[in-house]
N, C-alpha and C positions, 0 to 999 in steps of 0.2 A: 451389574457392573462388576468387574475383574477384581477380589480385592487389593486394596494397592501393596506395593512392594516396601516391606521392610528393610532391604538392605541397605549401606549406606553407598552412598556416590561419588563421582568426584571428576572434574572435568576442568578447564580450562575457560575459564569466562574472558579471555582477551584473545586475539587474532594469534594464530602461528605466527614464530620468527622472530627476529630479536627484537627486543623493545627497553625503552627505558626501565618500564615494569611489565608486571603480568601479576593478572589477578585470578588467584586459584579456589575453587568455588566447592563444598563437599556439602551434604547433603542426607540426615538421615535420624532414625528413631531418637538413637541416643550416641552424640558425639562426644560427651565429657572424655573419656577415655581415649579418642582418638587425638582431641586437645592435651590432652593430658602427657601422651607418649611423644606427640613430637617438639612442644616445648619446654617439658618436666615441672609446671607449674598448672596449677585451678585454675582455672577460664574465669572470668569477670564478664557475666553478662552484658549484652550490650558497650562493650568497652576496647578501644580500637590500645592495643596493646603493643609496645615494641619491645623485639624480645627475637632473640635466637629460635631457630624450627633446629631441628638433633634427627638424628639416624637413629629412632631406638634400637635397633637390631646390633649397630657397633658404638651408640654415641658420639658416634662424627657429627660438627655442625655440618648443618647445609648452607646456609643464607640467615641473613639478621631481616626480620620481615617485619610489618604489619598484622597482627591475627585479629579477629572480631569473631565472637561466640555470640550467635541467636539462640535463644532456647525456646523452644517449642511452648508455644504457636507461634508467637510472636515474631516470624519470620516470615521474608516469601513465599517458602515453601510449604509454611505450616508444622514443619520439623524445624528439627536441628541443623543450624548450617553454621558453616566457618567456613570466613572469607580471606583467604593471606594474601597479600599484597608483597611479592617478592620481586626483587630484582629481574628483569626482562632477559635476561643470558639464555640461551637454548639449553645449556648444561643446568642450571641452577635450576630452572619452572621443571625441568624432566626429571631430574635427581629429586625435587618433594612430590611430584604425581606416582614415580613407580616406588615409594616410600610407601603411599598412599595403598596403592594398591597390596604391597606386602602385609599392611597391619590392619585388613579387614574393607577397601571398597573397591568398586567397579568402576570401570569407565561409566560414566552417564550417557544414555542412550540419546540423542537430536532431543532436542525440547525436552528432556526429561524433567527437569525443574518446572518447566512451567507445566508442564501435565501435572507433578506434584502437588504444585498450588492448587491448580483448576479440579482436581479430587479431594482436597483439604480442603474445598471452599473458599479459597483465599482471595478466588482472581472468577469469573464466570466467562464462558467459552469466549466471548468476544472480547472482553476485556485480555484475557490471551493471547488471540489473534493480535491484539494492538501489539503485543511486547514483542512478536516476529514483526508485523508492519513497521514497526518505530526503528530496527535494527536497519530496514533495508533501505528507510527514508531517504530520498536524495533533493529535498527541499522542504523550506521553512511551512508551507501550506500544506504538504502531506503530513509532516511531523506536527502538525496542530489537529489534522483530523484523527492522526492515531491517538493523540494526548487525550480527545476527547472519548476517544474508546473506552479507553485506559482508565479515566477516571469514572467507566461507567453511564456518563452522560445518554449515549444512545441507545446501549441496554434498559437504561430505566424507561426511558420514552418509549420503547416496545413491548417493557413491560404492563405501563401504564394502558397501554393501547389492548395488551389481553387481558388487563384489568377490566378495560370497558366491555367488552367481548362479554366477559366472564358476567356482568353486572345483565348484558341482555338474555344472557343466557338463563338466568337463573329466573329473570321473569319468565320469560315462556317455557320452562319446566315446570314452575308453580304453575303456570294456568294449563298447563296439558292434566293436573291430576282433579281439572274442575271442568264440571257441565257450562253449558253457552250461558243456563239461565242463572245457574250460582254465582259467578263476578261478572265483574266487567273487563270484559279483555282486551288487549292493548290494540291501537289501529294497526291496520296495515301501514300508513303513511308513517305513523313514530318509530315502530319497528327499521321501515326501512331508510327513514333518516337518522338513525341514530348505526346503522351499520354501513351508512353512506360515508359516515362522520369518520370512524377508522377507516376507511377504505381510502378515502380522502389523502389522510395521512401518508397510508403507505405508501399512496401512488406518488406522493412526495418525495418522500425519503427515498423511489426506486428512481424518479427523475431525475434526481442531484444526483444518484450516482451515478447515472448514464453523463452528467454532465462532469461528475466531481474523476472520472477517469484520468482526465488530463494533468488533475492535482494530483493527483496521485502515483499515476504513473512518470508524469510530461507532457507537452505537447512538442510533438512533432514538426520541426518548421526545414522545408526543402527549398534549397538556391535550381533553380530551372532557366535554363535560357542554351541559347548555341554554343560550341566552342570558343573560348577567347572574347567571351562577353562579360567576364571582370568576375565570375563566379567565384574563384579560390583566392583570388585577393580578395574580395569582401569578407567572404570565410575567414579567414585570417584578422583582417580589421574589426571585425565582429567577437572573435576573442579576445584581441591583444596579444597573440602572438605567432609566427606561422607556424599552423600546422599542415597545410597543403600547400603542395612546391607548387608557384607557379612560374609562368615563362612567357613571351610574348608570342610562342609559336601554341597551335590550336591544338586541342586535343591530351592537353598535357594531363588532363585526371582521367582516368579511364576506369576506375572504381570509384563506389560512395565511402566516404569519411564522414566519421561522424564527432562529433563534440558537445557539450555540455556545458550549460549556463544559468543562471538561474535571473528570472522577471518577473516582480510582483510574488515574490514567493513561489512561483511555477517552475517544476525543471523545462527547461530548454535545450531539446538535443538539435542542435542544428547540425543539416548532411550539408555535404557538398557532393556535387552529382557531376557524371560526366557531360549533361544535357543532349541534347537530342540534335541529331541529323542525317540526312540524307548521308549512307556511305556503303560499299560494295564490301570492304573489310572485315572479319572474321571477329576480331576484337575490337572494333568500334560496334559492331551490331550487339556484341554485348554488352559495353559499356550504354547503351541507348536503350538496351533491353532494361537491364539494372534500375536505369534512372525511372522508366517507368514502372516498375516493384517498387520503388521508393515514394511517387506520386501517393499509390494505391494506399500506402501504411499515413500518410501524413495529414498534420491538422492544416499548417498554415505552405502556402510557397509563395515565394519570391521570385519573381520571374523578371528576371535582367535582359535588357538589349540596347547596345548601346543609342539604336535610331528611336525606335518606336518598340516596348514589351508587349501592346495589347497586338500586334500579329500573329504571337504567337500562342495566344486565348482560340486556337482552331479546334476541330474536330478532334484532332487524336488529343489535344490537350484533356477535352473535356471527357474520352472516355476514360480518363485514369484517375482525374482529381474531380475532386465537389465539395471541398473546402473552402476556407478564407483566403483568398490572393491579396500579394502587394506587387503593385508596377514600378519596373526599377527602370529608369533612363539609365546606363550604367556609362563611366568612362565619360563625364562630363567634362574632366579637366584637356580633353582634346579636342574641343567642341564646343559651340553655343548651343545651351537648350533646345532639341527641336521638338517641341509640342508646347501646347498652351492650354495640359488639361490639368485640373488640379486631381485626379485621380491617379498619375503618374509621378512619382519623386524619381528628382533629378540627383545623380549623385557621382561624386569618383571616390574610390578609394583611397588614392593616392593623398589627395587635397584635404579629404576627412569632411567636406562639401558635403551635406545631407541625409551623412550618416544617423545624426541625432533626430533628422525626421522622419529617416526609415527606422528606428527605436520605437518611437514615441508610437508611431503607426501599431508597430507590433504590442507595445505594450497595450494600445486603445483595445486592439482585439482581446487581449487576454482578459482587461477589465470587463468588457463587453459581454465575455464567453462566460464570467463568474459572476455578473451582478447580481442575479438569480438564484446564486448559487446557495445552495442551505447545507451545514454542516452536518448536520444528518446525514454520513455516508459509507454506505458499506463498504466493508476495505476486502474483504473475500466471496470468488465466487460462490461460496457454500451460504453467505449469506445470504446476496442475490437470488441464486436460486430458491431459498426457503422462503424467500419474501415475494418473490413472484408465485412461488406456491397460494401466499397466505392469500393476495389479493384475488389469485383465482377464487379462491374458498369463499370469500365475500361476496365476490360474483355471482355466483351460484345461489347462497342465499338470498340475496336481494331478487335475484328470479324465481326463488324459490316462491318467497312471497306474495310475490306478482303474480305469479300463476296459481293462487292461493293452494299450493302444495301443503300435505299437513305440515303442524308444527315440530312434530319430531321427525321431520326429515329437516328442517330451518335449524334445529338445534344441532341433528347431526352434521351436520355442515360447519357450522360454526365452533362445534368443537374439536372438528380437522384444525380449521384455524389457530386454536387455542396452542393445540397439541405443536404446529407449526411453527409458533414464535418461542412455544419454549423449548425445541430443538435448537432453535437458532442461538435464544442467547444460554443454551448449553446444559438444555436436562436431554442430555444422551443415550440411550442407553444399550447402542452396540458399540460393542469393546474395539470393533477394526474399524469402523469410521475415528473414533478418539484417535485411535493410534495415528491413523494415516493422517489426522489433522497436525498432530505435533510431529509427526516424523520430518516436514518440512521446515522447521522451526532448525535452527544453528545449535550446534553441540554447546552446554555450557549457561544456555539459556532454557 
């Protein structure tokens, strides 16, 4: 490993632009001095202070701020940090940063604090990973699985699991330094039920994430039906407020819109689509084209008509979706109910008539799609893929077994494994996988 960087840092831990405040974030071996010059007073450990920041260079104030002094370790980063809590002005947070820079630090490189930590020991790779998951959360169900990161919870559980690893390991290397007739050596059957037992797990924890995607990312939910079948008025009634213009004349959306919602803690981006039809037109063919790229991406659709939605459950429907459908009667308030199925909800916009049971519908799905669901879930590809790695590596062994291959090739196996999950929750040890892990991470964090 690279050793780490003694310099000190200093970057911006709140969003550009103006704000009520802004919280300005530095970082380094030893910041007494740096404390020291821009408010002319001894830092008070752990002690949120208010107090003038000054221009050492001319003693102009800048701002009357908030300062806090960590002192090493005992901070995030494992160094020195001072955190100012200054006024939100674009002139004020700029005027203390190129301050900063004058009297000894750097811009902070993306993620450089949290890389900080994760080489101090502070935070371990995945616990990391959560503090960029947690920044981009767009719902209460994602931000509970990153929390769970964060505090470690599922590092330790894959810890515990190459703990197990590690325990069968060390049996079959003690009996490979012994003859058949000096001990007794372990079955075949315990061996491979006790590497069934991990593999078990993981294949757990790789399921939920295939299923926990939707929490994490959203799901997907598409309005589908013909022109002027109540699509972008539902769109609208379904936020509360319009965002797609509609009109009584057909064809009025001719791109997807999208929006965002949140159900049972899940983001919900709901489109609204130009839907589909027969047309000879240039720009209808696209907007028809569109709708179907929108199908291909989505978990749930809604498929509206004001007569009858299940006609249009045809062929070209099913080559583009193979999700969860809900059937919409749409445009009820000009019209009496025409079916008698209970797998169709009847509804108009207008009247707010069965709104709350095309909700309910969508919400059933979502409980449906999580009941299952275990918190155990990897929030980055690099996880997934090491964990899909590990379970191959268990694979193997257990055949290894089976086909009563020696025992050190059963072991070498299983200590690919080992080596696998502690990559994952973050004994690394090339320098441009780390980097390129944190380079995605927001400046400041």
């Amino acid at each position: 490993m690279e050793p780490l960087k003694q310099d000190n840092i200093v970057a911006f831990a709140t969003p550009p632009g103006k704000s009520a405040l802004a919280v300005i974030r530095f970082s380094g071996e030893n910041l007494i001095n740096i404390y020291k010059k821009l408010t002319k007073k001894n830092p008070k450990i752990r002690f949120a202070e208010f107090t003038k920041i000054y221009n050492p260079l001319n003693g102009q104030p800048l701002d009357e701020v908030i300062i806090i002094y960590y002192k090493s370790p005992n901070s995030y980063t494992g160094e020195d940090v001072i955190e100012i809590s200054c006024h939100g002005g674009t002139s004020i947070k700029n005027s203390i940063i190129n301050v900063a820079f004058k009297i000894g630090c750097r811009q902070a490189d993306p993620g450089e604090f949290s890389m900080r930590a994760y080489l101090n020991g502070k935070l371990n790779l995945m616990q990391a990973e959560a503090v960029s998951h947690l920044i981009s959360s767009n719902s209460t169900l994602s931000t509970s699985i990153g929390l769970k990161h964060l505090d470690g919870r599922v590092s330790s559980f894959l810890i515990s699991l190459r703990s197990d690893v590690i325990k069968i390991l060390s049996i079959i290397e003690n009996e490979l330094n012994f003859l058949e007739d000096e001990i007794e050596f372990s079955t075949k059957e315990s061996i491979i039920t006790k590497i069934s037992d991990v593999k078990s797990s993981i294949k757990k924890i790789l399921e939920s994430s295939v299923l926990g995607k939707g929490a994490l990312f959203g799901l997907r939910v598409v309005l589908y039906g013909k022109p002027n079948s109540g699509k972008s008025t539902l769109f609208n009634k379904i936020l509360g407020h319009n965002r797609a213009i509609t009109s009584e004349f057909a064809g009025t959306t001719r791109d997807s819109i999208e929006a965002y919602f949140e159900m049972k803690g899940v983001s919900i981006c709901i489109i609204d689509t130009a839907g589909i039809w027969n047309s000879k037109k240039n720009l209808d063919l696209l907007g028809v084209e569109n709708t179907k790229n929108e199908l291909k991406k989505a978990d749930v659709c809604i498929v509206l008509d004001p007569d009858n939605p299940k006609k249009l459950l045809n062929k070209t429907f099913s080559n583009f979706f193979s999700g969860e459908v809900i059937l919409v009667q749409s445009k009820r308030d000009l019209g009496p109910i025409k079916h008698n199925s209970r797998q169709i909800i009847s509804l108009s916009s207008i009247t707010e008539e069965g709104i709350s049971e095309l909700l309910t519908s969508l919400s059933t799905i979502i409980e449906n799609k999580y009941s299952t669901f275990d918190s155990n879930v990897l929030i980055t590809k690099r996880q997934v893929f090491l964990l899909e790695e590990s379970l191959s590596f268990l694979s193997d062994a257990i055949e290894h077994v089976q086909s009563d291959v020696g025992l050190d090739v059963v072991a070498s196996t299983l200590r690919s494994f080992v080596d696998c999950i502690s990559e994952t929750t973050g004994n690394i040890s090339d320098v441009d996988i780390i980097n390129n892990i944190f380079t995605e991470f927001c400046v400041g964090k």
